[in-house]
N, C-alpha and C positions, 0 to 999 in steps of 0.2 A: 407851876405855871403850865398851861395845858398849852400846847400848839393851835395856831390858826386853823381855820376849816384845808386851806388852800396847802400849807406847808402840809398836814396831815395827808392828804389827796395826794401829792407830791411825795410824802414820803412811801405811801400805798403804792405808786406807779414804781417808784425805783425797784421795791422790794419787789412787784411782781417783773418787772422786766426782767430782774438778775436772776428770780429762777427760771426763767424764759430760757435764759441765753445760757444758764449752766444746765440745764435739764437737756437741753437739746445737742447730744452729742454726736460725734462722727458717725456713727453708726444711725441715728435716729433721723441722723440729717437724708443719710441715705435713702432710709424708708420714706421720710417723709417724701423726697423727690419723687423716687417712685411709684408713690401712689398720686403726687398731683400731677405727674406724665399718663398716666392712666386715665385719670378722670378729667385730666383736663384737655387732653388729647394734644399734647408738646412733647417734644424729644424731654429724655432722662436729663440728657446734657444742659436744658434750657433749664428746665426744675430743680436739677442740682446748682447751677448758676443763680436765680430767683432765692433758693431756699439760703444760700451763702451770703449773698447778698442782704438778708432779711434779717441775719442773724450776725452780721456786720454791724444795721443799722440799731438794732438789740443790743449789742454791747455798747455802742455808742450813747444810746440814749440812757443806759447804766451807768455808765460812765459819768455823765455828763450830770444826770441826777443823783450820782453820786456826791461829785464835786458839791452840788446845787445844798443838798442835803447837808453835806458840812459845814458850808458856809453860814448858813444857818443853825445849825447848832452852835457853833461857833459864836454869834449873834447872842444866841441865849445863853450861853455861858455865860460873854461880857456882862448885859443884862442883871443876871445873878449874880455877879461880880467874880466868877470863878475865873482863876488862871491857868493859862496854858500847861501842858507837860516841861516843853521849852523854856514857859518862864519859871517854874517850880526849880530844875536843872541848872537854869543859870542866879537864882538865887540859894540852891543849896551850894553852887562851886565858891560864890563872895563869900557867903557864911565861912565856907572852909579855911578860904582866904584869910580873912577876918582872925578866925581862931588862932592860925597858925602866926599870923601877926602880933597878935593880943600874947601869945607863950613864949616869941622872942622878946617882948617888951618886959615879959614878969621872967622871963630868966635870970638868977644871978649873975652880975658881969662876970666874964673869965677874965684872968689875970693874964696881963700882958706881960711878955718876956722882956726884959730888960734889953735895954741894945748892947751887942756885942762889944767888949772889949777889945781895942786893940794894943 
């Protein structure tokens, strides 16, 4: 099942914002400041501010189409009728259950001790 035009577009923006926001590290963040206090003619402090700022709202919006992106998968999984990790987990734990019930049941009874003599 191929994805909508819009989900795919959405899934493009996530991917690109996340390498956005991990490609841009402390150090790059620095350069970057410093070359738009240069060219932009503001203090370092304002540019390093702006650039922090920018790459706040870059994770956020990662984040956030993150979430968006799961949810939708999510979505087409149902769809497809697939299940969860969670519900796989808590159907292998009943199975377990189950068995270990089913081997008390087929066990031979143990003999009970007679009651003590007094």
């Amino acid at each position: 099942m191929a994805a909508p035009a819009s989900d795919r577009s959405l899934l493009e923006s996530f991917a690109l914002a996340a390498l956005g926001a991990v490609a841009l590290t402390a150090e790059r963040a620095d350069e970057l400041a410093t070359s738009l206090a240069e060219r932009g003619g503001i203090r370092r402090e304002d540019a390093r501010e702006l650039v922090d700022e920018l790459m706040g709202r870059w994770r956020g919006d990662a984040s956030r189409l993150r979430e968006s992106a799961g949810s939708n998968l999510e979505r087409w999984a149902r769809e497809l009728g697939l299940v969860t990790r969670d519900e796989l987990e808590e159907l292998d734990l009943r199975v377990a259950q189950l068995e270990h019930r089913l081997k008390l049941v087929e066990a031979p009874p143990r003999a009970v001790p007679p009651p003590p003599q007094h």
